[in-house]
C-alpha positions as CSV (number, residue, x, y, z in Angstrom):
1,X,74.7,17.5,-16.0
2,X,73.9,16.7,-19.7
3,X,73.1,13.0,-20.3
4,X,72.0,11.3,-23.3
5,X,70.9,8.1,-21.5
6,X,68.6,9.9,-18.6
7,X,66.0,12.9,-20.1
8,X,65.0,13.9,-16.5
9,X,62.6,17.1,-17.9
10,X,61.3,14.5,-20.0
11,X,60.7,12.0,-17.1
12,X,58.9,15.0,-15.1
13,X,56.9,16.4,-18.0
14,X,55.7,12.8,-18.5
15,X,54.6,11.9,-15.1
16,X,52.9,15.5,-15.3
17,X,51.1,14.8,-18.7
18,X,50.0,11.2,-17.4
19,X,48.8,12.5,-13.9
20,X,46.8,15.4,-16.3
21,X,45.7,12.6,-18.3
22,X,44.2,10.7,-15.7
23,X,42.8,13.6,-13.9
24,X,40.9,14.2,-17.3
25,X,39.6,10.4,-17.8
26,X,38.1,11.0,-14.2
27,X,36.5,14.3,-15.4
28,X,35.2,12.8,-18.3
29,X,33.7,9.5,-17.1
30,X,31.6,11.7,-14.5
31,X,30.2,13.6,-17.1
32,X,29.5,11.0,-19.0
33,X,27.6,8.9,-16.0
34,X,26.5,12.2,-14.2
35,X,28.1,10.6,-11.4
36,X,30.9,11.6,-9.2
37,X,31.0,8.3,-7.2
38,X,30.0,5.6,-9.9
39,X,32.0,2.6,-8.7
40,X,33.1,1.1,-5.2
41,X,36.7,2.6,-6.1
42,X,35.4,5.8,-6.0
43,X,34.8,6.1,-3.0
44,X,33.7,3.0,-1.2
45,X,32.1,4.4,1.7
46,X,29.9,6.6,-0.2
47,X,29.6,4.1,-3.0
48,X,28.1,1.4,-0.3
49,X,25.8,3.8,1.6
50,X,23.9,4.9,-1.8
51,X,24.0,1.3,-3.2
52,X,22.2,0.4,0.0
53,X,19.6,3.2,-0.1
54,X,18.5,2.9,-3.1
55,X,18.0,-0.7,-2.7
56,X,15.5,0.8,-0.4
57,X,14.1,2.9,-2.2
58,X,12.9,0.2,-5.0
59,X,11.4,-2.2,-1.7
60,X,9.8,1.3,-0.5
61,X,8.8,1.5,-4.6
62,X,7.3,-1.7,-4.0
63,X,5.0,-0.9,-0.8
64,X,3.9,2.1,-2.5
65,X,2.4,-0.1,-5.0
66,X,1.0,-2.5,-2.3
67,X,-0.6,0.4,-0.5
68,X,-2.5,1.3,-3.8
69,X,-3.3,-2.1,-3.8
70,X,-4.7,-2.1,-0.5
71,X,-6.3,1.0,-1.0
72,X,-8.3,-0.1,-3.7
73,X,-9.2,-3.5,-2.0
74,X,-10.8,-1.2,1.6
75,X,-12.5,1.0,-1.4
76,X,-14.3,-1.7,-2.9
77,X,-15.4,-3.1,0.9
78,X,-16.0,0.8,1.4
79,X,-18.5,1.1,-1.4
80,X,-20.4,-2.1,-0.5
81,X,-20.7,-1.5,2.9
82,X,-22.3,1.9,2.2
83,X,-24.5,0.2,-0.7
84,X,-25.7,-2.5,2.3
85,X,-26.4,0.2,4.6
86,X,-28.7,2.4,2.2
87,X,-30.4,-0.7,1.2
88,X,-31.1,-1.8,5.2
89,X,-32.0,1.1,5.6
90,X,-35.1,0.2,2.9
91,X,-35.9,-3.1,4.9
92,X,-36.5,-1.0,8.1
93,X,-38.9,0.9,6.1
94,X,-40.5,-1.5,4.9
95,X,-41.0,-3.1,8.5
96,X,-42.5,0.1,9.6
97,X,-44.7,0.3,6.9
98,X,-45.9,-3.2,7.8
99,X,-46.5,-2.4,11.4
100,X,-50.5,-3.2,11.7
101,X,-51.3,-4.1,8.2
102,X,-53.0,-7.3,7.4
103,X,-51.7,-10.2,6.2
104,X,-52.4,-9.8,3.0
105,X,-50.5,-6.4,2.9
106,X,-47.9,-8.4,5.1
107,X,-47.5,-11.2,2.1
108,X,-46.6,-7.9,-0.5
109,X,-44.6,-6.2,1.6
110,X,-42.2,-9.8,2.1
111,X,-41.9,-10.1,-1.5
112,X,-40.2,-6.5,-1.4
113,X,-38.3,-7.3,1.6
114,X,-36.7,-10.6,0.4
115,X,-35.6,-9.0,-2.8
116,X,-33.8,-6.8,-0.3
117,X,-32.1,-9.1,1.2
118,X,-30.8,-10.9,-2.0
119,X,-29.7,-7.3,-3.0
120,X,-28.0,-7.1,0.4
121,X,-25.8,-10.5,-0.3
122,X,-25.3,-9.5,-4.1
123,X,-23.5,-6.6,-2.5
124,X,-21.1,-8.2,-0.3
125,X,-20.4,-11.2,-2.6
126,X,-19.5,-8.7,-5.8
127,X,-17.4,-6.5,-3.3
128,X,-14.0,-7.9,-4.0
129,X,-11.0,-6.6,-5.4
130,X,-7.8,-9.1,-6.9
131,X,-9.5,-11.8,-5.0
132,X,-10.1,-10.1,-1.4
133,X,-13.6,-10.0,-0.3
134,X,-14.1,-8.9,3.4
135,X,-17.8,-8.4,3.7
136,X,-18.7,-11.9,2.2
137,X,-15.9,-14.8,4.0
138,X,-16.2,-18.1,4.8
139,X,-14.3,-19.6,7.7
140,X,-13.5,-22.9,8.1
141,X,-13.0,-22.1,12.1
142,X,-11.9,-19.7,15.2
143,X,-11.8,-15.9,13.1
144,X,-11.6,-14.5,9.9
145,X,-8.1,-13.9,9.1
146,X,-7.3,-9.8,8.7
147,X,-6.1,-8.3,5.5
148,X,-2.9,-7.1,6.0
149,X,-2.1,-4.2,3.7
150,X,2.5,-3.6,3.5
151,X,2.9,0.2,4.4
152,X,6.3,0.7,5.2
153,X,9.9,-1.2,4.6
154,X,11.9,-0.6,7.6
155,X,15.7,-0.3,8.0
156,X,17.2,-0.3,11.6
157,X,20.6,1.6,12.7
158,X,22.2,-2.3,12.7
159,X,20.9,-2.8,9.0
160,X,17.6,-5.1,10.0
161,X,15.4,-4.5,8.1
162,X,11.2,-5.4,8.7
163,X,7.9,-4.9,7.3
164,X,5.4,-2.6,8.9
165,X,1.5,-3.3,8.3
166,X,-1.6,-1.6,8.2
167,X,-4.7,-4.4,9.4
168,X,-7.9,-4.8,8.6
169,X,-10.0,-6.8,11.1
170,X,-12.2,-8.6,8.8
171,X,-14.5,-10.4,11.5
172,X,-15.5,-6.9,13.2
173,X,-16.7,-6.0,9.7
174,X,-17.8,-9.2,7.9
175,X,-21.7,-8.9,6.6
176,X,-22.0,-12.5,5.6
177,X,-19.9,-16.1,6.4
178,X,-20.6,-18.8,5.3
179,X,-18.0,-21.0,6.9
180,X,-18.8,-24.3,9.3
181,X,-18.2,-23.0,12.3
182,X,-16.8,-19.4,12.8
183,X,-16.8,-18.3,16.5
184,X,-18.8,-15.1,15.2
185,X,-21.5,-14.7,12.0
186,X,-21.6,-11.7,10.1
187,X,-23.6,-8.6,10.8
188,X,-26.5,-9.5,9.0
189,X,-26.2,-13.6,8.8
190,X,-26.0,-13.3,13.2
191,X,-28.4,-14.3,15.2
192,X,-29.8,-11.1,17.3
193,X,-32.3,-11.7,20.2
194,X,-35.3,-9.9,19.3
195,X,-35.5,-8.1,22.5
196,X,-32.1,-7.0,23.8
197,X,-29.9,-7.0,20.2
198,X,-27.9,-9.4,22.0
199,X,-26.2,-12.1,19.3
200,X,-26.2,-15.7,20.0
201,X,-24.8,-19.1,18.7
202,X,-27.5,-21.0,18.6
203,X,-30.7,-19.8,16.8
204,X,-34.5,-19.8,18.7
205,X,-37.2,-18.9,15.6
206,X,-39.9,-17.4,16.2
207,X,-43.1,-18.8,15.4
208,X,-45.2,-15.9,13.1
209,X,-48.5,-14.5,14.3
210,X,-48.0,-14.9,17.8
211,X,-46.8,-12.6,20.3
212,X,-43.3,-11.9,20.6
213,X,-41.2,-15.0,23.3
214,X,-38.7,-14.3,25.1
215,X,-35.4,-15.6,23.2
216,X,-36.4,-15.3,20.0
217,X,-34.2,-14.7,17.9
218,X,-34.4,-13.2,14.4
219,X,-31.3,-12.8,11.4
220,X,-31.6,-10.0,9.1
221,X,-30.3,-11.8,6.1
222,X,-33.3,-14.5,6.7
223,X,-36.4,-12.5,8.7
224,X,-39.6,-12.3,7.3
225,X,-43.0,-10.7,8.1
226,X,-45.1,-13.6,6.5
227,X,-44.7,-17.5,6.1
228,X,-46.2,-18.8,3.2
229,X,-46.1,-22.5,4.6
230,X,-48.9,-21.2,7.0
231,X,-50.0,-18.0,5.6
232,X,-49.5,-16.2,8.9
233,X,-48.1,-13.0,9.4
234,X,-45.7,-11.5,12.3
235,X,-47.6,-9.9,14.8
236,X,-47.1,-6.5,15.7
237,X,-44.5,-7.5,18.6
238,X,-42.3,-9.6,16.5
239,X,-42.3,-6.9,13.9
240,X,-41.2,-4.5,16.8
241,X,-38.4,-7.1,17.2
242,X,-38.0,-7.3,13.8
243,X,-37.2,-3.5,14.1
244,X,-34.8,-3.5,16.7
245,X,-32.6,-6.4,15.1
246,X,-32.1,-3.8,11.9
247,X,-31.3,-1.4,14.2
248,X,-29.0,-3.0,15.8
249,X,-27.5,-4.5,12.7
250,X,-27.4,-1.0,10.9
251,X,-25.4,0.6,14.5
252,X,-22.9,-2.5,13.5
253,X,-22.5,-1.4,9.7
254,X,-22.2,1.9,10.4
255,X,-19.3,1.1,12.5
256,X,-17.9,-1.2,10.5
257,X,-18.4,1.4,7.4
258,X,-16.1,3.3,10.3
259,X,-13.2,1.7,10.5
260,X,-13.3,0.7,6.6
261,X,-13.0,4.8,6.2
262,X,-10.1,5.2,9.0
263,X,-8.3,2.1,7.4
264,X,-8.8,4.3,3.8
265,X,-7.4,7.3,5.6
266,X,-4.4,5.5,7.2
267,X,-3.1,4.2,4.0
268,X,-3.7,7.4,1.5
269,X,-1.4,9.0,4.3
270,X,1.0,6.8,4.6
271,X,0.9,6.4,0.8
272,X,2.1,10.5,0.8
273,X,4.5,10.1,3.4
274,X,6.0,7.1,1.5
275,X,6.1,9.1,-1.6
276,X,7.8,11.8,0.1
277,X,10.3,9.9,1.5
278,X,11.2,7.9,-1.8
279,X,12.0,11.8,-2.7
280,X,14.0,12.5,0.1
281,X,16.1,9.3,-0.5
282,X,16.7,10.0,-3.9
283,X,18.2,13.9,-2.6
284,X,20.3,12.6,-0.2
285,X,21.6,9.7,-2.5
286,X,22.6,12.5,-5.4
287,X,24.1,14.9,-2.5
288,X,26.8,11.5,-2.4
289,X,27.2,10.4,-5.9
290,X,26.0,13.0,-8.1
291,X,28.3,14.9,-10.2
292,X,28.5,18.8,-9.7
293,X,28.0,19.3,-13.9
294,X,28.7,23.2,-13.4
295,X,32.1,22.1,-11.8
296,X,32.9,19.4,-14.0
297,X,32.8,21.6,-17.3
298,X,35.1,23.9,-15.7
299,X,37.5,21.2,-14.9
300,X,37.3,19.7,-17.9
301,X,38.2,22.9,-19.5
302,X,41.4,23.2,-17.4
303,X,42.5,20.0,-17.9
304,X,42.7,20.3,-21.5
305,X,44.6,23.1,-21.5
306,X,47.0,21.3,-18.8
307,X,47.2,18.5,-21.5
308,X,48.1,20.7,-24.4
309,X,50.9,22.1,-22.1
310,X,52.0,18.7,-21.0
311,X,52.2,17.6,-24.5
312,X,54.3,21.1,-25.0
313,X,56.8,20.6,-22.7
314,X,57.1,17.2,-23.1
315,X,58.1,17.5,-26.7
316,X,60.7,20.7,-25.4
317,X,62.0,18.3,-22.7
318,X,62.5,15.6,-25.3
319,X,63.9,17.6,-28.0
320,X,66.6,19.1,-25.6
321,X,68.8,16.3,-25.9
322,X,69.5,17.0,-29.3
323,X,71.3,20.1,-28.2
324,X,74.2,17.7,-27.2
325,X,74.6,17.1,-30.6
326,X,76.4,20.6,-31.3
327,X,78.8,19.9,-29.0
328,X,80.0,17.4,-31.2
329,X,80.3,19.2,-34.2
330,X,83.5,21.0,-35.9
């Protein structure tokens, strides 16, 4: 039927041309974004899951720039600690040396070994990093509080998400507090009986020159080989003492030095694995959202063509109703 108020070619080649049309707006804003889901009406599913994950990815961006953080705080209590140990290592020496000298030689060799010692607190006061010190504290009471380190943002399958940390104990590697009254002293501010290496609260000094008591106890931050007040020198037992307190305080470093290293390890690797999975994040999210660009072009390509033909038959559709117009004619 021939009608001059209803075009339906025209009608169809329109909806065609508009679906085309649309079709090619869709093409076209994914290449422009490079994304194939951009917006929650893309797809909302896939929308939601990578708007989630990469919110996950900037808190994981986050703890990747706490863990350098921490990394550089255990490598400044790392290179302290190792500074404090070679210098120790000088005061046993010189308590060695000392072992049967006279007085006199006693008196020189103090000088040397107090300069030591002021070395050895210069080293764990300047070992801090962004206002973290751990070998130099001061507690007010109880323990030293540990330096927790963030190394991992976590996301459970019910969307909870928590904090993971990596902890420094700070009291089991502390070389000087100055606090009131901390249950334990530092390694080298403790009091160590002379004889056993045992630590103790309360402090039993010894008096210089005569032979080594039982309970005496000595701190290698304070001990000395000669008293000026009485110009009397340790005798060769308390210097023996003397020499086992080091010892025992040098076993502690070393140890402490220990963990500082496996703390040092623990976060480079979770700084890697952290990294890595940042990467993987990032893979997955694009396998949702990211535009196929090789597929695209192609589309794009079609599409135009299917518009230019859309536009050609809408104009024959329209342009047939003038054909009724013969039928009118003489």
């Amino acid at each position: 039927m021939a009608s001059i108020m209803t075009n339906a070619s025209a009608l169809t080649a329109l909806q065609s041309l508009n679906a085309t049309q649309k079709n090619l707006d869709t093409t076209q804003a994914r290449i422009s974004t490079g994304y194939r889901v951009s917006q929650a009406s893309d797809n909302a599913a896939y929308w939601s899951i990578a708007t989630t994950m990469r919110s996950d990815n900037q808190a994981m961006s986050t703890v990747s720039d706490s863990l350098g953080l921490g990394a550089s705080k255990v490598d400044t209590a790392y290179t302290g600690m190792n500074s404090a140990i070679d210098t120790i290592n000088k005061i046993q020496q010189k308590l060695t040396a000392s072992y049967g000298q006279t007085d006199a030689s006693k008196e020189k060799t103090q000088t040397e070994i107090k300069a030591l010692q002021d070395q050895l607190k210069a080293y764990a006061d300047g070992a801090t990093f962004s206002g973290t010190n751990m070998l130099s504290v001061s507690t007010a009471s109880g323990t030293t509080a540990d330096v927790k380190i963030v190394s991992a943002f976590n996301r459970s399958a019910t969307g909870t998400v928590s904090i993971s940390t990596i902890d420094v104990n700070v009291d089991s590697i502390k070389l000087y507090d100055a606090g009131a009254a901390p249950t334990n002293k530092g390694i080298l501010d403790a009091n160590y009986v002379g004889a056993t290496g045992a630590i103790v609260g309360t402090a039993q000094n010894p008096t210089l020159g005569a032979a080594a008591a039982a309970g005496d106890t000595y701190s290698v931050a304070t001990l000395k080989i000669f008293d000026s007040a009485t110009s009397k020198g340790a005798s060769d037992s308390q210097i023996s003492e003397m020499m086992n307190v080091v010892d025992t305080a040098l076993k502690a470093m070393t140890t402490a030095a220990t963990k500082l290293g496996a703390a040092k390890s623990s976060i480079d690797l979770q700084k890697t694995f952290t990294q890595s999975l940042m990467d993987s994040i990032d893979r997955g999210v694009g396998q949702l959202v990211d535009a196929d660009m090789n597929k695209e072009s192609t589309r794009l390509q079609a599409l135009q063509v299917q518009q230019q033909l859309g536009v050609q038959a809408l104009s024959i559709a329209n342009s047939s109703s003038q054909s009724i117009l013969s039928l009118f004619r003489g």
